[in-house]
C-alpha positions as CSV (number, residue, x, y, z in Angstrom):
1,X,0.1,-17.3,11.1
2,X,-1.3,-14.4,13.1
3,X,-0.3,-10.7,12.1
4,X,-0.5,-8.2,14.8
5,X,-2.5,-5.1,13.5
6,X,-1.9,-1.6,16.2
7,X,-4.9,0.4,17.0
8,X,-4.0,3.9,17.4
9,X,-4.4,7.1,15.3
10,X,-0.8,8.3,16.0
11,X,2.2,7.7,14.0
12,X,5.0,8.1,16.2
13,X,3.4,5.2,18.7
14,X,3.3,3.1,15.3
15,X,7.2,3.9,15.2
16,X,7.7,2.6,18.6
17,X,5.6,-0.4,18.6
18,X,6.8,-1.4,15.1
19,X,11.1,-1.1,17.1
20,X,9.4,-2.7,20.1
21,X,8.1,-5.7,18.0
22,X,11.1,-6.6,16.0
23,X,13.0,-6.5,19.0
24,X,11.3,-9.4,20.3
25,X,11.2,-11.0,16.8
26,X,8.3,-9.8,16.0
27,X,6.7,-8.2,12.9
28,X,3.7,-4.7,13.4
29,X,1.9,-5.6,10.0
30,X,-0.6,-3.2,10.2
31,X,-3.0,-0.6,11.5
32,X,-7.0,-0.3,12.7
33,X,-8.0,3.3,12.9
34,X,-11.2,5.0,14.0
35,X,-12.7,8.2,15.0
36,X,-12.3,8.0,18.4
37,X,-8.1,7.7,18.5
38,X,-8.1,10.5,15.9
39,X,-10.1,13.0,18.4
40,X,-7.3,12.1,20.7
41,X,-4.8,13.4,18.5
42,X,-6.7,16.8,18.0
43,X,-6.6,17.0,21.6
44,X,-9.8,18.3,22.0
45,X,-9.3,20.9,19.0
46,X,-12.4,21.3,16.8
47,X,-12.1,20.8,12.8
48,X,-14.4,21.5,10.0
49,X,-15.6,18.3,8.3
50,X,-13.3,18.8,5.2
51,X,-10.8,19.3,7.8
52,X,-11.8,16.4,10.0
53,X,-11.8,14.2,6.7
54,X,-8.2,15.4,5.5
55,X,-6.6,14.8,9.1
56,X,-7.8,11.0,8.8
57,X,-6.1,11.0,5.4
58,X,-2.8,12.1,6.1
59,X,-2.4,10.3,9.5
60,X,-3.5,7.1,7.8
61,X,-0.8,7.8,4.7
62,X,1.5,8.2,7.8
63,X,0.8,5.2,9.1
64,X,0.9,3.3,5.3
65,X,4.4,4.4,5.6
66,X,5.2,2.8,8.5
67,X,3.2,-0.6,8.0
68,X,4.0,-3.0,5.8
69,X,0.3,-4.5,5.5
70,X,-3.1,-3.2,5.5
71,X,-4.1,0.3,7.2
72,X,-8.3,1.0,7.6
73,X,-9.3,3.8,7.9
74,X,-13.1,4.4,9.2
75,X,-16.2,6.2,7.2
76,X,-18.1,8.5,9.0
77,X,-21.5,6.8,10.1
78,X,-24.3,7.2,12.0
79,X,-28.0,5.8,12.2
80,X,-29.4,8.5,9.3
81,X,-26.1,7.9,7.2
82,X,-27.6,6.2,3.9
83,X,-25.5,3.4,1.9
84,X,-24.6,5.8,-0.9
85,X,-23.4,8.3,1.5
86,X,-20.9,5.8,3.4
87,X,-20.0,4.4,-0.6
88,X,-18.9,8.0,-1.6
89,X,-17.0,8.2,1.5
90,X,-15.6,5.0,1.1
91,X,-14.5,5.3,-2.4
92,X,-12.5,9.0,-1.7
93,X,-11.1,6.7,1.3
94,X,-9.7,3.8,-0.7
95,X,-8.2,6.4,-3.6
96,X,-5.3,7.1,-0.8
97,X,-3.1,4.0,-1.9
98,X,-4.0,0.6,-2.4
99,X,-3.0,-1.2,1.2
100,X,-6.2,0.7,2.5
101,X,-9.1,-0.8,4.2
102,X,-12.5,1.0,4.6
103,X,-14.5,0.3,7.6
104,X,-18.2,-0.3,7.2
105,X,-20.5,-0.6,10.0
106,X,-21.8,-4.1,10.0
107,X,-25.8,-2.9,9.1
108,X,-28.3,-2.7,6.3
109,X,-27.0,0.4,5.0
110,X,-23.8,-1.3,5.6
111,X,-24.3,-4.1,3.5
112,X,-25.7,-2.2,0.7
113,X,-22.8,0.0,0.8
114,X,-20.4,-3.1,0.9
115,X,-22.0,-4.4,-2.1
116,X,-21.3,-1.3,-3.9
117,X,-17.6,-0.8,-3.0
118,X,-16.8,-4.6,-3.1
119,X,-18.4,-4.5,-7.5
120,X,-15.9,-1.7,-7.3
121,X,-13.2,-3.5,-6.1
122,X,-12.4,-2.0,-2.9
123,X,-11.5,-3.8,0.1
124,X,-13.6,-3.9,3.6
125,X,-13.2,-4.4,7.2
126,X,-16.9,-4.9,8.7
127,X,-16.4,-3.4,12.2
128,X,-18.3,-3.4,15.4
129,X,-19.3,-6.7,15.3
130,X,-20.1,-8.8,18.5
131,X,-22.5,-11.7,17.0
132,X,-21.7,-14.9,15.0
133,X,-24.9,-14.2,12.4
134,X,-23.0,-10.8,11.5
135,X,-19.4,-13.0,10.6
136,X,-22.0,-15.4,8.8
137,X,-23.5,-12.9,6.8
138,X,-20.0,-11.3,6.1
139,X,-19.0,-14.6,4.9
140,X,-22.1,-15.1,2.5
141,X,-21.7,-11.8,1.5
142,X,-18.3,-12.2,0.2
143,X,-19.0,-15.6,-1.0
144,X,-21.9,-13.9,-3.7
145,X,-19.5,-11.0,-4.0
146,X,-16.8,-13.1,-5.8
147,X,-19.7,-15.3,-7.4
148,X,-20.8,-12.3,-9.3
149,X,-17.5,-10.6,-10.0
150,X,-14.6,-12.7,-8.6
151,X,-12.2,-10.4,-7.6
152,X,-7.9,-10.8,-6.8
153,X,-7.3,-8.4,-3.7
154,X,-3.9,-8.4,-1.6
155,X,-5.9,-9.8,1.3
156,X,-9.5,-11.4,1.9
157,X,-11.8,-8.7,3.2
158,X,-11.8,-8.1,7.1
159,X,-14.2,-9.1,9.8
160,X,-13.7,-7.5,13.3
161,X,-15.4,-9.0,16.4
162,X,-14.9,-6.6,19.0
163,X,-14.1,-8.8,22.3
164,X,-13.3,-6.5,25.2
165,X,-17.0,-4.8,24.9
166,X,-18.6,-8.3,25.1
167,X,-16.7,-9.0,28.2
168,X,-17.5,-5.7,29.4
169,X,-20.9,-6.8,30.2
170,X,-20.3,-10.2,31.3
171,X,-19.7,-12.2,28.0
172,X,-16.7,-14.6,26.7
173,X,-16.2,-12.2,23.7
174,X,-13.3,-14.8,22.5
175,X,-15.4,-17.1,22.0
176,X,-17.0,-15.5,19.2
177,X,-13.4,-15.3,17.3
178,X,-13.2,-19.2,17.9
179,X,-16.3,-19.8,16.7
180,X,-16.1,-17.4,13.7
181,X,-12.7,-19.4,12.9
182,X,-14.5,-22.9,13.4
183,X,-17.1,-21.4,10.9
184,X,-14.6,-20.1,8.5
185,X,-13.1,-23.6,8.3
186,X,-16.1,-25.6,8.1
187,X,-17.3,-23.9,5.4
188,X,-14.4,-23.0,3.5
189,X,-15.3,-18.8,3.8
190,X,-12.7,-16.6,3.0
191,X,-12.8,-13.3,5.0
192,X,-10.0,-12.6,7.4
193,X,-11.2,-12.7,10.9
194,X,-9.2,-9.5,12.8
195,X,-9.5,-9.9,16.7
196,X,-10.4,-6.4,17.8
197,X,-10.8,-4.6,21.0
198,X,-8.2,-6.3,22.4
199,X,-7.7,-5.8,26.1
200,X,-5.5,-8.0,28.0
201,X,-2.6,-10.5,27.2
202,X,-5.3,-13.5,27.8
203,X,-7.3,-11.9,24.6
204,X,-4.0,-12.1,22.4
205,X,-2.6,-15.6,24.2
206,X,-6.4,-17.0,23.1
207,X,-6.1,-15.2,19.5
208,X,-2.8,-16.7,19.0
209,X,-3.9,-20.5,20.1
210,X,-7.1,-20.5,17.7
211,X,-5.0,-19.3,15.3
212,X,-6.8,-16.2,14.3
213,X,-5.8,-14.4,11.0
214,X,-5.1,-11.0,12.4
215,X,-5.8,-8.9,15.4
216,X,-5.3,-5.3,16.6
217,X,-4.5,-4.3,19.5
218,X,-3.7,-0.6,21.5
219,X,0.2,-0.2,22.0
220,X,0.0,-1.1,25.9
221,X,-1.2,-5.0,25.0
222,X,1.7,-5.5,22.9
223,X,3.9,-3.4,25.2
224,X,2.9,-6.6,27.9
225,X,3.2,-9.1,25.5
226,X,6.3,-8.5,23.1
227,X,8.5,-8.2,26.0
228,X,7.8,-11.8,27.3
229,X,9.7,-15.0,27.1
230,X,8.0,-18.3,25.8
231,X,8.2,-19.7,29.1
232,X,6.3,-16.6,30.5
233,X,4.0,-16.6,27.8
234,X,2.8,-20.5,28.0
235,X,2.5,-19.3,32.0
236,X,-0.8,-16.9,31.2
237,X,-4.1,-18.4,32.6
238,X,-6.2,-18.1,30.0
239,X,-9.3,-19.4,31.9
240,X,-9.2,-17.8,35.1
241,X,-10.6,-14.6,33.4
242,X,-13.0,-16.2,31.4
243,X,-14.5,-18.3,34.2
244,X,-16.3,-15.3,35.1
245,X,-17.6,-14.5,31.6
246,X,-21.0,-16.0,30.3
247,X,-20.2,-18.5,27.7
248,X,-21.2,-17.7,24.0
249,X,-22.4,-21.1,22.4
250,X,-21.7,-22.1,19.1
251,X,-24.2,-21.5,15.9
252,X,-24.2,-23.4,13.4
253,X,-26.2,-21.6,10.4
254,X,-29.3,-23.5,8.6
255,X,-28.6,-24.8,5.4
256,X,-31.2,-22.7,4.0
257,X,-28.8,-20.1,4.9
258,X,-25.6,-21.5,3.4
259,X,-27.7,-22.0,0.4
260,X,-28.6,-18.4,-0.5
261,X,-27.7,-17.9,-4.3
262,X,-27.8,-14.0,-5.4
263,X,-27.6,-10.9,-3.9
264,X,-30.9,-10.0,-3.8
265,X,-31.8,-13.0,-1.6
266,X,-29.8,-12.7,0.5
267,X,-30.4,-8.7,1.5
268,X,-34.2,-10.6,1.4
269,X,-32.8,-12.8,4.3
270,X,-31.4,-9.6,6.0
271,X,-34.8,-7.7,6.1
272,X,-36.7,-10.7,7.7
273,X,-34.1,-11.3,10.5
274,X,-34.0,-15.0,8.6
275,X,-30.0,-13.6,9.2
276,X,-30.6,-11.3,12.1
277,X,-27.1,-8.7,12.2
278,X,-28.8,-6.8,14.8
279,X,-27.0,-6.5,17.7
280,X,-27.8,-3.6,21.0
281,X,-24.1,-3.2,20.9
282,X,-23.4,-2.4,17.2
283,X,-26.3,-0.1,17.7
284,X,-23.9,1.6,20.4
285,X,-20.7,1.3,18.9
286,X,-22.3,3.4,16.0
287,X,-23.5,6.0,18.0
288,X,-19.8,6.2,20.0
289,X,-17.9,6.3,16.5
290,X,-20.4,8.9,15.3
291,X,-19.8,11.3,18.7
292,X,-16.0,11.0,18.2
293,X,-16.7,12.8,14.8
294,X,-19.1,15.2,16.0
295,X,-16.4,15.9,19.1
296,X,-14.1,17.1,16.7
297,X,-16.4,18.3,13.9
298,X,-17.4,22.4,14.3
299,X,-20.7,23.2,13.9
């Protein structure tokens, strides 16, 4: 069954979403947090970084209070941030208590980090991810991961495919969640897929029908959505919106993918784009993330 995840860095709207969701029956599992809803809250206030760092902390232990489930909290990356870097941020991150998530950027530094914090037990949301070869290689990942040192988390690691910036530039970002699903049951993975950058009821009506393990959405989505009856919900045209998306085909990785056996291959398979992660828009989404921290960062 799907859990609904809220994307906001401000406790008193997960208060009022949680009341607004078991009103309707409903259950707010958990949280997504990032940069960029934290600089809201400062309200164009500038910190120091220790500062900047310690206001993430306590509005995420906020939010753990508030949740039941899992509540990720974002390092602070940018295109010169090294591996070891985002793993020493990642590792202070994770001490907080044990329902939270750290979000790597899905990257090379990324993955080296990931392989760090995953031998170290720590669980992972890859973020800004808009490609089915980055889910893949999360998947592979993983699957080495718990081949070297199998590990018993609460949850599978996360995977977020953010939607709404594919179909901000003409693309049916949905149909990179179905397809990562398809994948994930054809091949027996075991990340958690969480929909993200969720804009519109259609996004969480197509979520809900492929059956995707989480998503997260901003309080105004579920403030549409919660609210509605079954009849009203089965009454959403799901394709109208999309017909004026570009489709998004499936792909199916080689078996010479599927086949990689260590670590070290497969970060091999990384730097030869044999798995290519790169994507224009992670590339942006890193940059974004990194001037919400700056916005609030002092010099």
């Amino acid at each position: 069954m799907t859990q609904y995840l809220l994307d906001s860095g401000d406790p008193e709207e997960f208060k009022a979403i949680s009341t607004l969701a078991k009103e309707h029956n409903e259950v707010l599992f958990g949280a997504t947090t990032n940069p960029t809803l934290i600089a809201k809250k400062l309200a164009g206030r500038k910190v120091s970084q220790d500062e900047a760092f310690e206001l993430q902390k306590q509005i995420v232990m906020e939010i753990v209070n508030i949740v039941p489930g899992p509540v990720s909290a974002e390092v602070y990356a940018d295109e010169t941030t090294t591996a070891e870097q985002m793993v020493e941020q990642g590792r202070e991150i994770a001490k907080g208590h044990d329902r939270i998530v750290v979000k790597l950027p899905t990257t090379m530094e990324g993955f080296k980090a990931r392989t760090a914090l995953r031998r170290n037990k720590v669980l992972i949301n890859n973020t800004i991810i808009f490609s089915q070869q980055q889910v893949v290689a999360v998947y592979l990942h993983e699957k080495l991961i718990q081949k070297e040192s199998p590990t018993q988390d609460q949850w599978a690691p996360f995977i977020s495919p953010f939607v709404g910036r594919l179909d901000d530039r003409g693309e049916d970002g949905m149909a990179v969640i179905e397809h990562a699903m398809r994948l994930k049951r054809a091949h027996n993975f075991t990340p958690l897929i969480l929909l993200s950058s969720v804009r519109r009821t259609e996004h969480v009506k197509r979520g809900l029908e492929c059956e995707v393990d989480l998503m997260t959405s901003p309080g105004k989505v579920y403030q549409e959505w919660f609210p509605l009856t079954a009849d009203q919900k089965t009454a959403i045209d799901t394709k109208a919106y999309a017909s004026n998306l570009k489709p998004i085909d499936y792909w199916e990785p080689d078996p010479e993918l599927l086949a990689i056996d260590s670590l070290d291959s497969f970060m091999e398979a990384l730097t030869v784009g044999a798995l290519d992660i790169r994507h224009e828009l992670t590339d942006i989404g890193l940059t974004r993330f990194a001037a919400d921290w700056q916005a609030i960062i002092a010099s």
